[in-house]
One Martini backbone bead per residue (centre of mass of N, CA, C, O) as a GRO file, in nm:
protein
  400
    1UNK     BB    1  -2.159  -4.797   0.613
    2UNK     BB    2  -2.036  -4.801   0.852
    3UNK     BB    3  -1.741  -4.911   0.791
    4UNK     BB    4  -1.680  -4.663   0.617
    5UNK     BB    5  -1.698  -4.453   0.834
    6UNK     BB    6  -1.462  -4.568   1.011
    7UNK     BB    7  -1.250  -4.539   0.801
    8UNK     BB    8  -1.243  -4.227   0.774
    9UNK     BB    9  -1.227  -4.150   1.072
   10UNK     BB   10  -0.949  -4.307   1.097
   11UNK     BB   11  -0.795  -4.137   0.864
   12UNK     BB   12  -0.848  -3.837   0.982
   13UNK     BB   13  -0.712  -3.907   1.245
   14UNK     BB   14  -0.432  -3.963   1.130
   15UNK     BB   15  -0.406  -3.656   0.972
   16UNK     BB   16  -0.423  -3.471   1.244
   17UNK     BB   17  -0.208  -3.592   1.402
   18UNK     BB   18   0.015  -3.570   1.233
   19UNK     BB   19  -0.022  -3.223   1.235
   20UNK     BB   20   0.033  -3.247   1.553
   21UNK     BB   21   0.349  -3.311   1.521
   22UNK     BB   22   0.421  -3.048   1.419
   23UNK     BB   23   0.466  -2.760   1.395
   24UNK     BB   24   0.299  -2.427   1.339
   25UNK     BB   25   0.521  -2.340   1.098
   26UNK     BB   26   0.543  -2.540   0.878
   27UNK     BB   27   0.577  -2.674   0.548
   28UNK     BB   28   0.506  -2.977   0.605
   29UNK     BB   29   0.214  -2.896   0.729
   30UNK     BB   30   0.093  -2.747   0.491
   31UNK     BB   31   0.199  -2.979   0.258
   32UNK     BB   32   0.003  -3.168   0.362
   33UNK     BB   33  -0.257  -3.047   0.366
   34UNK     BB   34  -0.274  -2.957   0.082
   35UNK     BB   35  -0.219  -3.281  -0.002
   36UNK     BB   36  -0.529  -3.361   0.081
   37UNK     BB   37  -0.717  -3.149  -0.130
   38UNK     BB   38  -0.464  -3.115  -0.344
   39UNK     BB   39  -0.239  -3.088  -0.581
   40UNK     BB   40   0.082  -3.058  -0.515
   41UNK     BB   41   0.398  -2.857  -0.662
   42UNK     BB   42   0.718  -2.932  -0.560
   43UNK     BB   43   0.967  -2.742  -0.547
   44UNK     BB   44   1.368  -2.761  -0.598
   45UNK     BB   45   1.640  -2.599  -0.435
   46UNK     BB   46   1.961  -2.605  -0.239
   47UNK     BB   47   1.921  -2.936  -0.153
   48UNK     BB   48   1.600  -2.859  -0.052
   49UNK     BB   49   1.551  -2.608   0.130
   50UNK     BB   50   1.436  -2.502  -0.123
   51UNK     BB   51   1.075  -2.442  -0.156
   52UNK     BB   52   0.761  -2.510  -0.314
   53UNK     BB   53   0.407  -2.461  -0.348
   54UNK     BB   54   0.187  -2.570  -0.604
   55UNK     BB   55  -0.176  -2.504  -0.759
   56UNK     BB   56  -0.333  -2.546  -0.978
   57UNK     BB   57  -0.663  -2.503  -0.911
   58UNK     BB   58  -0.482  -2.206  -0.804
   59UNK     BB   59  -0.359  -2.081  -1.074
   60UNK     BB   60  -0.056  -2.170  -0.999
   61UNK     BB   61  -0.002  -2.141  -0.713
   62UNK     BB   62   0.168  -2.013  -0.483
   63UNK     BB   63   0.138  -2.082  -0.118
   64UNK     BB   64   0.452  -2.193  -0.040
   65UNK     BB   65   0.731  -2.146   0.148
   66UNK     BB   66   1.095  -2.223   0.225
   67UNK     BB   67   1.471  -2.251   0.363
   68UNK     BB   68   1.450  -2.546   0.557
   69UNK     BB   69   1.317  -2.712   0.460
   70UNK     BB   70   1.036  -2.902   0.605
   71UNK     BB   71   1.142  -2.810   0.847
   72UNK     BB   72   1.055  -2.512   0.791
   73UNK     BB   73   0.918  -2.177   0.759
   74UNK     BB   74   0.606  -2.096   0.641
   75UNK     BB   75   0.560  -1.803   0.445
   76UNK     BB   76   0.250  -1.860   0.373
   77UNK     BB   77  -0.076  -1.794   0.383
   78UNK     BB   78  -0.338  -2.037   0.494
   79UNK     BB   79  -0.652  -2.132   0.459
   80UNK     BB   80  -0.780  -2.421   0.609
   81UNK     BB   81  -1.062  -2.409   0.589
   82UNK     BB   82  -1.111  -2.324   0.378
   83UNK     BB   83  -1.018  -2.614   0.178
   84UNK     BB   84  -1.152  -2.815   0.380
   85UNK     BB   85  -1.426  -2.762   0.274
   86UNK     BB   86  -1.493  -2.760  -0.029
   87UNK     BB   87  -1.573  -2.439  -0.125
   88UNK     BB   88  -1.716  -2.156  -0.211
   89UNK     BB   89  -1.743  -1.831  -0.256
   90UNK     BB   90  -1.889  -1.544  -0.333
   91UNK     BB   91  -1.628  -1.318  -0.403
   92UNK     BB   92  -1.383  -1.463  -0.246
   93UNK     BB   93  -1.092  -1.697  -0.270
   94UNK     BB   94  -0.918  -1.722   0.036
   95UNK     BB   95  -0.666  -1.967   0.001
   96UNK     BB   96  -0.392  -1.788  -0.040
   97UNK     BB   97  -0.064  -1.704  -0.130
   98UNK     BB   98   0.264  -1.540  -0.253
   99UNK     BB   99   0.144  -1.593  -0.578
  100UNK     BB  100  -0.140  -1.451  -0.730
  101UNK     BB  101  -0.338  -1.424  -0.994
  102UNK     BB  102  -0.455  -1.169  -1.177
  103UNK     BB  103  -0.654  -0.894  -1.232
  104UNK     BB  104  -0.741  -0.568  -1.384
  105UNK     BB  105  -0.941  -0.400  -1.266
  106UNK     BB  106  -1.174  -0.362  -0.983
  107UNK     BB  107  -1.285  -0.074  -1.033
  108UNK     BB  108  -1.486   0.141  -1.199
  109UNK     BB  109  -1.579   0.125  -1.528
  110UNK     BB  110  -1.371  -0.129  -1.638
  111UNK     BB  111  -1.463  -0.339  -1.431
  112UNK     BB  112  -1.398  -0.694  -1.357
  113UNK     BB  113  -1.621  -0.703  -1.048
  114UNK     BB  114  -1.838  -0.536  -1.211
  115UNK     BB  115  -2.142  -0.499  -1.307
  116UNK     BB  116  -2.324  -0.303  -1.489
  117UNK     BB  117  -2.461  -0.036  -1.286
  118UNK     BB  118  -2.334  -0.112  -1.050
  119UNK     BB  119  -2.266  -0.055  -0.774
  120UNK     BB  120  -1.967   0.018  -0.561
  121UNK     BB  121  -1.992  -0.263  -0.362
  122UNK     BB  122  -1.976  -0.562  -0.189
  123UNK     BB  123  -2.168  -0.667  -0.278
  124UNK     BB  124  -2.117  -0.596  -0.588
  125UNK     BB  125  -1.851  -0.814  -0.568
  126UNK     BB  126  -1.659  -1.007  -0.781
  127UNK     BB  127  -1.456  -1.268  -0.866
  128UNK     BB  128  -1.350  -1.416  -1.133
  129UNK     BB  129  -1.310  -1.738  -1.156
  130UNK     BB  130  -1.102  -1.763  -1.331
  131UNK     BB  131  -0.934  -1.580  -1.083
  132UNK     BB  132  -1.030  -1.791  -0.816
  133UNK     BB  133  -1.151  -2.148  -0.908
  134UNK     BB  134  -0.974  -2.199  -1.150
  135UNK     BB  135  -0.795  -2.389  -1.351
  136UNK     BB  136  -0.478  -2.446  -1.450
  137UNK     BB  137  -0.272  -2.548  -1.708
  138UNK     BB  138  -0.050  -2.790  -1.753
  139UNK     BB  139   0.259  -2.777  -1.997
  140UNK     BB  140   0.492  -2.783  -1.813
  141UNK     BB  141   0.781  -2.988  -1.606
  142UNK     BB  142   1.016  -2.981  -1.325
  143UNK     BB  143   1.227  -2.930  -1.059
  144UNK     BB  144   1.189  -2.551  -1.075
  145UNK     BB  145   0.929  -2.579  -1.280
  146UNK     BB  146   0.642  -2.424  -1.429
  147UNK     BB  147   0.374  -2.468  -1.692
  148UNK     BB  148   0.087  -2.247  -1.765
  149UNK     BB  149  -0.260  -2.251  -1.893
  150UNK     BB  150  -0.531  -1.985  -1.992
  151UNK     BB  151  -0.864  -1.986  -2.136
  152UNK     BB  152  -1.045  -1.679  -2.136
  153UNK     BB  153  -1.387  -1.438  -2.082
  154UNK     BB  154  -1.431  -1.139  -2.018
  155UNK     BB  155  -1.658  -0.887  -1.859
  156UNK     BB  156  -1.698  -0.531  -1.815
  157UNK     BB  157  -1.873  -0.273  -1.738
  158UNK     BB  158  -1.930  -0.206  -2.042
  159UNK     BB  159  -1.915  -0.536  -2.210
  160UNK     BB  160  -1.669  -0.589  -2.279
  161UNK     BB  161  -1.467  -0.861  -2.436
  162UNK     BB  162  -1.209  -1.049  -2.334
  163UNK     BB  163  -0.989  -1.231  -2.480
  164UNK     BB  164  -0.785  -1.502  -2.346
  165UNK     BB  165  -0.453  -1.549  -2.260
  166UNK     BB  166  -0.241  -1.726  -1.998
  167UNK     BB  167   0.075  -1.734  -1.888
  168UNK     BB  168   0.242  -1.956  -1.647
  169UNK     BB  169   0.571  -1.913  -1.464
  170UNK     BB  170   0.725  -2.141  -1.234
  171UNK     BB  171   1.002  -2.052  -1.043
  172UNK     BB  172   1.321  -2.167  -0.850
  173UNK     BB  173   1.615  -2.028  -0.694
  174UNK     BB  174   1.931  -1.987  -0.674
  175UNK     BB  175   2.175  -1.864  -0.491
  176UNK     BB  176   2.254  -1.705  -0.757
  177UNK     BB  177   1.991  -1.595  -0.854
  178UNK     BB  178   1.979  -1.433  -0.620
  179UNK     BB  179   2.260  -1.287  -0.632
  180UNK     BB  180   2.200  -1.156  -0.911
  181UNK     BB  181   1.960  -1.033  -0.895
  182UNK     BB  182   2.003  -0.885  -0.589
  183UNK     BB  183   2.330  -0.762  -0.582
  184UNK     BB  184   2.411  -1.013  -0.336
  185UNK     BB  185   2.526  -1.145  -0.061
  186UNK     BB  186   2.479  -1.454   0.136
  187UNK     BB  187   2.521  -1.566   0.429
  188UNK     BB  188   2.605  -1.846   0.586
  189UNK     BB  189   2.334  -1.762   0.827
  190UNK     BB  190   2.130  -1.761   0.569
  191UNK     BB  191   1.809  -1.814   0.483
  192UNK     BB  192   1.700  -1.939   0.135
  193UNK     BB  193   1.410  -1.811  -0.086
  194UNK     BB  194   1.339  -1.830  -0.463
  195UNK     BB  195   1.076  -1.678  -0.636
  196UNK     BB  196   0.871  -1.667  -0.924
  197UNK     BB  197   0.663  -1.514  -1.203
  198UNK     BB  198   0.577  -1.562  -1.548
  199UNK     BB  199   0.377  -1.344  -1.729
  200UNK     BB  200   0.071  -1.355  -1.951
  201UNK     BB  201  -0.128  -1.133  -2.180
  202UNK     BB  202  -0.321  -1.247  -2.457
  203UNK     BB  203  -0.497  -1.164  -2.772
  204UNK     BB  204  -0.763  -1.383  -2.879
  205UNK     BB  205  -0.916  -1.189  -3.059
  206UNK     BB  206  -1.021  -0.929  -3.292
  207UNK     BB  207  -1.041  -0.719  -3.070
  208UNK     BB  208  -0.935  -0.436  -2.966
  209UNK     BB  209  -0.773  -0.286  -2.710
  210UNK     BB  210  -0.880  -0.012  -2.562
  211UNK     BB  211  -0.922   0.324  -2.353
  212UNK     BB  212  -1.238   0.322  -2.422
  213UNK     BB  213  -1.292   0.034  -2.337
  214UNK     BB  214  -1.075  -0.101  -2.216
  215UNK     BB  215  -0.833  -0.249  -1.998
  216UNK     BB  216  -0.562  -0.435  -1.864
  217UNK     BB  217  -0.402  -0.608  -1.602
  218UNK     BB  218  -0.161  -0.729  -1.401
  219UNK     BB  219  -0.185  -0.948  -1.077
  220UNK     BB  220   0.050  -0.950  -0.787
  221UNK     BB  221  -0.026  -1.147  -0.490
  222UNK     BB  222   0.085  -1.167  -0.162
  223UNK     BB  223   0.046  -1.360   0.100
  224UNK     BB  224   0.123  -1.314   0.506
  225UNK     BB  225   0.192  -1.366   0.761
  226UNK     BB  226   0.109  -1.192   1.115
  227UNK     BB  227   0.219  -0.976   1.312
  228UNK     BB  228   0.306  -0.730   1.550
  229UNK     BB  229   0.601  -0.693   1.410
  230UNK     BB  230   0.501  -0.619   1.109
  231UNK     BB  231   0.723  -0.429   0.856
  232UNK     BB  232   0.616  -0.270   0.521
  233UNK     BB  233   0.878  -0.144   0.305
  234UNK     BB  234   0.902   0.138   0.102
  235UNK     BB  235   1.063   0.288  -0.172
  236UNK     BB  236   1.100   0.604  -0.291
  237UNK     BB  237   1.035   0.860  -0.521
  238UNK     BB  238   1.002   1.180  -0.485
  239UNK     BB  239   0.707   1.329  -0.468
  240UNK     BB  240   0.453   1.210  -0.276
  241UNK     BB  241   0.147   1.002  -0.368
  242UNK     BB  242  -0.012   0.848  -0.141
  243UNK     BB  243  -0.268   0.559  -0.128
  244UNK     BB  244  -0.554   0.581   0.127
  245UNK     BB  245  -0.866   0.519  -0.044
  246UNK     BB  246  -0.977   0.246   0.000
  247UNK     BB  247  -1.034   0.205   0.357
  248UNK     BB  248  -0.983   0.456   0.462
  249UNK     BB  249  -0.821   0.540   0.779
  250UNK     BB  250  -0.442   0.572   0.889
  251UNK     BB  251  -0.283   0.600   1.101
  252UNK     BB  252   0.016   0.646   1.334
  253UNK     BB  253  -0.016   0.351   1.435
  254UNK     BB  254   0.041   0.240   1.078
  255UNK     BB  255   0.193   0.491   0.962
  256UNK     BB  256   0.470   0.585   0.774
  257UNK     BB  257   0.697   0.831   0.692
  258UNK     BB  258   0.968   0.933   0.485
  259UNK     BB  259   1.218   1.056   0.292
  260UNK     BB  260   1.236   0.718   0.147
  261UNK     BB  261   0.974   0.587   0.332
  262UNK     BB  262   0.744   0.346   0.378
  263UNK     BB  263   0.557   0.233   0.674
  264UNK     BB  264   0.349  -0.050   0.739
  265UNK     BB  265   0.135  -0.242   0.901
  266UNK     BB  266   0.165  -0.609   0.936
  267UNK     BB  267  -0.106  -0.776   1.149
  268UNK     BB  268  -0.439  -0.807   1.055
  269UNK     BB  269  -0.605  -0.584   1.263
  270UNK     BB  270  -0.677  -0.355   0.986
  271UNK     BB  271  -0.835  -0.242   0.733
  272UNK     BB  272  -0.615  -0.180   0.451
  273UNK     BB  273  -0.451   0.047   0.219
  274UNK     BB  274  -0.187   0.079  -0.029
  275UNK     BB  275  -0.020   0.331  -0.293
  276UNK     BB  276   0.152   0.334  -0.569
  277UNK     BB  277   0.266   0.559  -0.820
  278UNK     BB  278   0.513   0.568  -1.081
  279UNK     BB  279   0.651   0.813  -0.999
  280UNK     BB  280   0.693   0.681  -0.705
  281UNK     BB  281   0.854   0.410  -0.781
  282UNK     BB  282   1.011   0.097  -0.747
  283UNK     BB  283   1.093  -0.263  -0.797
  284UNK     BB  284   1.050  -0.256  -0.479
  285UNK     BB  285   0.991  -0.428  -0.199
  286UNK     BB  286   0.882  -0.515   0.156
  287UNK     BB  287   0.927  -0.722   0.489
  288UNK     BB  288   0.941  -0.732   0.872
  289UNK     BB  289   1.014  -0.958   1.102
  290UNK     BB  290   1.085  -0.934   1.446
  291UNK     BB  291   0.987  -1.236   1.579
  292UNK     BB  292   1.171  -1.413   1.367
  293UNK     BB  293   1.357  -1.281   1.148
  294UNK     BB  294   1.229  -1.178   0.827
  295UNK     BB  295   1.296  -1.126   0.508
  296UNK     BB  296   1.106  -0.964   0.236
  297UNK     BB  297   1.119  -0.981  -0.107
  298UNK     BB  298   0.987  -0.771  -0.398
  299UNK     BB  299   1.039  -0.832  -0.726
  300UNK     BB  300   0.986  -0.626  -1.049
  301UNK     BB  301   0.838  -0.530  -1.337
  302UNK     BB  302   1.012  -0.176  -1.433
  303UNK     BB  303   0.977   0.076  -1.677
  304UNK     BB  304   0.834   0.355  -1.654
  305UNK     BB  305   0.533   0.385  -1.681
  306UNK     BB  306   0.217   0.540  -1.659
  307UNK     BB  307   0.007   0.302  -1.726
  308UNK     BB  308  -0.234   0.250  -1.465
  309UNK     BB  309  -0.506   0.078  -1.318
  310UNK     BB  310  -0.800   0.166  -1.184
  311UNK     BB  311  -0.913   0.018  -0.829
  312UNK     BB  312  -1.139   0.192  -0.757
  313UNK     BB  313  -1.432   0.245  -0.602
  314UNK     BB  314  -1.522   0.425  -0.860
  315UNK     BB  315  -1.578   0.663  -1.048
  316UNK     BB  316  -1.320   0.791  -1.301
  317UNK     BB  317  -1.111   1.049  -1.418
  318UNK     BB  318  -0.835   0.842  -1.405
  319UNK     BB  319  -0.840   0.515  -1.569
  320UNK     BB  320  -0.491   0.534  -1.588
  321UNK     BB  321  -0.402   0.642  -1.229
  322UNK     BB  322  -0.276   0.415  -1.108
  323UNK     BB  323  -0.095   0.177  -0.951
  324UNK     BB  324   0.150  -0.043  -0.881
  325UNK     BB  325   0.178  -0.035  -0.598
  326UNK     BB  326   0.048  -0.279  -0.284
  327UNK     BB  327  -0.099  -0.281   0.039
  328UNK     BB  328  -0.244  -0.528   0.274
  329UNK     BB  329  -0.441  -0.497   0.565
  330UNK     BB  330  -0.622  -0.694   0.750
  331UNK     BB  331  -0.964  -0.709   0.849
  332UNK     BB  332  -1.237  -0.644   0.991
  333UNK     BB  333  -1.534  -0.590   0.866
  334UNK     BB  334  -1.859  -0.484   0.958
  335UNK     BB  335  -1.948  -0.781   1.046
  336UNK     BB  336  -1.628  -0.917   1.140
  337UNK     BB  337  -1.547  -1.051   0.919
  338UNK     BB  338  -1.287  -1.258   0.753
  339UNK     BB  339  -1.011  -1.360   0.550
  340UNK     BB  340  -0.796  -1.412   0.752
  341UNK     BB  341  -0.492  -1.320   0.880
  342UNK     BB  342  -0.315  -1.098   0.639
  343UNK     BB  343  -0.080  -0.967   0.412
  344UNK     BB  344   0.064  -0.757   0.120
  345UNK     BB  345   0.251  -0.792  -0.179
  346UNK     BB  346   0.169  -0.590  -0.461
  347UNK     BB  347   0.162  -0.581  -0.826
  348UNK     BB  348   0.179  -0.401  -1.155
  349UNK     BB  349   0.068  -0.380  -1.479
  350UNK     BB  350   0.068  -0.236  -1.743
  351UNK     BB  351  -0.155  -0.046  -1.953
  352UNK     BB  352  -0.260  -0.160  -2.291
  353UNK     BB  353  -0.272  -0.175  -2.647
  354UNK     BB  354  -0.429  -0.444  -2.802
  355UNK     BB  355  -0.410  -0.633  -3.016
  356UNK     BB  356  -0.432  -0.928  -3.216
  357UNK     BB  357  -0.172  -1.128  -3.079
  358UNK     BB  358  -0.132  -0.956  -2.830
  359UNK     BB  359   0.101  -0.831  -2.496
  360UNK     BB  360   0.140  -0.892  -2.186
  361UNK     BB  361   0.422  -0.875  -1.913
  362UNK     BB  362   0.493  -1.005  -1.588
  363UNK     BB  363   0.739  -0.997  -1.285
  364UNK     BB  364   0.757  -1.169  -1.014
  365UNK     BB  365   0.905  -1.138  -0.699
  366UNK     BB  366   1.037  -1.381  -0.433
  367UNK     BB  367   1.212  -1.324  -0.102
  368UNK     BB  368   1.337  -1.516   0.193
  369UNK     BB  369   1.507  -1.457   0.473
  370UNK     BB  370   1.667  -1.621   0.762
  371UNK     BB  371   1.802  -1.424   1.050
  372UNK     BB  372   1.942  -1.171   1.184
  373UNK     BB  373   1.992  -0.850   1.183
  374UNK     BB  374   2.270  -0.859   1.081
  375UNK     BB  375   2.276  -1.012   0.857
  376UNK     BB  376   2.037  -0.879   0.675
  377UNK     BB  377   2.105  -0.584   0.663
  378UNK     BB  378   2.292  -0.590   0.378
  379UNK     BB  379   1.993  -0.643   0.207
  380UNK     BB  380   1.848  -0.425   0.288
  381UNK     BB  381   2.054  -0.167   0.214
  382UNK     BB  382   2.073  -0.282  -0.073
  383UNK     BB  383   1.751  -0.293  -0.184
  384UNK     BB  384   1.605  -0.062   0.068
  385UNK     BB  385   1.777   0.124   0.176
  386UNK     BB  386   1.826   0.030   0.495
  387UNK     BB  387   1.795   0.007   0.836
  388UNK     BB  388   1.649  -0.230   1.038
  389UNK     BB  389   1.716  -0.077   1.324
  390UNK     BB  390   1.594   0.162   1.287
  391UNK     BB  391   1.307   0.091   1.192
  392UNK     BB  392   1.312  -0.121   1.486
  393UNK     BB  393   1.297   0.180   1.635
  394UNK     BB  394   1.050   0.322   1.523
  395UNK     BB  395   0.803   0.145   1.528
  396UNK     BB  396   0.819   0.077   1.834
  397UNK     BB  397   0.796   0.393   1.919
  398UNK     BB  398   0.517   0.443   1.740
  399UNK     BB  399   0.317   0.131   1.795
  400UNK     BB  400   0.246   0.085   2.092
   0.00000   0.00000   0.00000
């Protein structure tokens, strides 16, 4: 038993110096971490530079992803207190992760993470463990896509009961693909990577989900590392109607809006959420750290539907008149403890009535730039029509 504690002691030893040798944002301390605790699927394209990790166990997930091969800076949060605990959490396992599956409502009537009749309060709130817990099947895999299957039984406020399959294509894109995918040229002087997931739910039970009974949303959420410095950035279209109601009142100090873009600080300290519904949506966000200088773009499959699942937690008046996108800023709960911190960058498709054998599909893309300010803005102006120094001297004069 000796020999035994001292050889895992000394085991230890070595895998934790090795990690302490590494730079302390690079993709390869996260990478070898990852790959100590869970399998690990690492995908590569242009030379190798494009990487990302990818975790069966935790449904499919993008944990993170770099632009500059293994020593490049790792753009994902890793939560690894979580992950080497080898534990679950009660409502929800925030392991981390750049892209990961949900599904929607998360509140209201139609609630799949609250039981029939409980309040709407955190004590009563639950993350489906099929969403949160459990791993998802390898279907096929090569050196740049991998794809997932799981069949689960989810069950709403109501007790309805949705029979499921979902499926999840990861796939890490090309050069080409990413400037074919945003119509941008990529300066030379700028390192990148992009990825998307391509989702779907279908009904393979016998029976038609209705809006009568409750429908479900596919919802990719991505997770990212947060600075003093880093600002959210959504471009939408019409008269605002930003929704501030998840979790209490956001400042000036915190939310700017203008003519054409809401700023949302993504800081990870002051627990926060914003969201647009689809008359204001455009199929882009993203978000620009300026004290790394990374570029963050999220694109996203939207047809310009109506109907989206709203997950407000409270009985709702209008349980199809939810956001499209949403960002959250995460931050101290009321008892102190934290999940992150990290920021998110958000969307969901729409909700339909599904007969048996019917499905919605939803594609979610996420891409990473990373230069000066100068190389960065005409991606950002081709992208989110913004102008970055603009941006980065708004937000510093407002957010001090």
């Amino acid at each position: 038993m000796m020999k035994n504690t001292i050889t895992f002691l000394l085991a230890l030893t070595i895998f934790y110096s090795c990690l302490s040798t590494l730079p302390d944002s690079s993709f390869e301390k996260d990478l070898v971490f990852l790959k100590k605790f869970k399998e690990t699927i690492v995908l590569k394209n242009n030379g190798g530079l494009s990487q990302i990790a990818v975790i069966p166990d935790y449904q499919g997930r993008v944990m993170t992803s770099t632009s500059n091969g293994a020593e490049g800076r790792s753009y994902g949060w890793v939560n690894d207190d979580l992950i080497s605990s080898g534990e679950f959490t009660k409502h929800m396992n925030a392991f981390g992760g750049e892209d990961r599956f949900w599904m929607g409502p998360e509140g209201g009537q139609f609630s799949i993470f609250f039981e029939k009749d409980k309040a709407f309060t955190l004590e009563n709130w639950f993350t489906p463990p099929q969403i949160d817990s459990e791993p998802f099947d390898i279907i096929q895999q090569n050196d740049t896509s991998v794809a997932f299957r799981k069949q689960m039984q989810l069950t709403n406020y109501q007790g309805f009961n949705f029979d499921i399959e979902v499926n999840r294509i990861v796939s890490i894109f090309s050069k080409e693909n990413i400037e074919k995918s945003l119509s941008v040229s990529i300066p030379d002087q700028v390192s990148y990577v992009g990825f998307q997931s391509d989702n779907s739910i279908t009904n393979i039970g016998s029976e038609a989900w209705s809006y009568s009974g409750g429908l479900l949303s596919i919802w990719i959420l991505g997770m990212f590392v947060p600075t003093e410095n880093t600002v959210v950035i959504i471009p939408y279209r019409d008269s605002l109607d930003l929704n501030t109601s998840y979790f209490g009142p956001i400042g000036s100090d915190r939310l700017l809006v203008t003519e054409n873009v809401v700023l949302f600080k993504g800081d990870g300290k002051y627990r926060c959420k914003i969201g647009l519904p689809p008359k204001n949506a455009l199929p882009v966000l993203g978000s620009y750290d300026m004290d790394n200088e990374v570029l963050t773009l999220v694109q996203y499959s939207f047809e310009g539907d109506s109907s989206y699942v709203n997950s407000l937690w409270e009985h709702q008046e209008n349980p199809y008149s939810g956001d499209v996108i949403n960002s959250y800023n995460d931050g101290p709960l009321e008892d102190g403890s934290m999940l992150g911190p990290f920021y998110e960058l958000e969307s969901s498709s729409s909700s339909r009535e599904l007969g048996s054998g019917e499905m919605i599909q939803h594609i979610h893309r996420t891409y990473h730039f990373e230069g000066s300010i100068d190389s960065l803005s005409p991606i950002a102006k081709k992208v989110l029509d913004v102008n970055l120094s603009e941006i980065t001297s708004k937000v510093k004069s407002s957010w001090r």
